[in-house]
N, C-alpha and C positions, 0 to 999 in steps of 0.2 A: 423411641424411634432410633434408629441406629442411622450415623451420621456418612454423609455420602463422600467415599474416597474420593479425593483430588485426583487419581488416574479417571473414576468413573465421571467425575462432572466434567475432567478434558475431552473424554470421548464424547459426551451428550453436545458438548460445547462445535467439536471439531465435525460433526454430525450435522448438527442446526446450521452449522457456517457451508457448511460443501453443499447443501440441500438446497440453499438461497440461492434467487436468482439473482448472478451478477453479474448483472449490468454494466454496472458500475465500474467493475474492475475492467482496468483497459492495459494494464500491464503487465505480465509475470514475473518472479523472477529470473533472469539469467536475458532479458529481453534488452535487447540494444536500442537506446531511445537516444534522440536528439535535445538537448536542454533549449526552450524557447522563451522560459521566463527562471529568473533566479533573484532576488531582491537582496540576499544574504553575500552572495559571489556575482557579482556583476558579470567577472570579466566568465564566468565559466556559459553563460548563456551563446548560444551558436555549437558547443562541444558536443563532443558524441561521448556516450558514456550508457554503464551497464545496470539495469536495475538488479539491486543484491540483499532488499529485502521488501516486502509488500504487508500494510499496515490496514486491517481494516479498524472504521472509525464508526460506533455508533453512535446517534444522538438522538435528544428526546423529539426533536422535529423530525426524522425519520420515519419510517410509515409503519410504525411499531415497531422499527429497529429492526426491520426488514431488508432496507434499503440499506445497505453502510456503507459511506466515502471512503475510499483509498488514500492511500499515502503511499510515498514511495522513498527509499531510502538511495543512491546513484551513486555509483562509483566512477572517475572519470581520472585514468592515469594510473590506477593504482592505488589511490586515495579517496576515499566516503566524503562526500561533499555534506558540508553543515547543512544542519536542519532536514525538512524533508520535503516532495515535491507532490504537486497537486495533480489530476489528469490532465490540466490545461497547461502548465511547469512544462511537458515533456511532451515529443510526436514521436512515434514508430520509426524506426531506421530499416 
């Protein structure tokens, strides 16, 4: 059998992921969000800041890994805030 190139399995991959419905996803990149929960940076909660990168998460409780939770990665000042942020973490600005 001939072994499947890492460019071809990124597309099959990047294919399945655009295809899915999501729902889920409540943020894009480049999307200006409000921080409403932060347990890592207390004081950054209430800040306005930018989402700068978008994490899908699958898991075996998932509905065949159909469904995948987001993460979000936020920038606020200039600066990437530790750790990463939930859809509940952040509202729309």
């Amino acid at each position: 059998s001939t072994p499947i190139k890492s460019s071809a399995a990124s597309d099959v991959y990047k294919r399945q992921f655009n295809n899915n419905n999501m729902e889920n996803l409540k943020f894009n990149v480049g999307d200006n969000v409000k921080i409403v929960s932060n347990d890592l940076q207390p004081a950054m909660v209430g800040k306005i800041g930018r989402v700068k990168k978008v994490y899908p998460s699958f898991s075996e409780y998932s509905d065949n890994n159909v469904q995948p939770s987001y993460f979000y990665r936020v920038e606020v000042g200039g600066a990437v805030l530790k750790g990463v942020a939930t859809n509940n973490d952040l509202e729309k600005v």
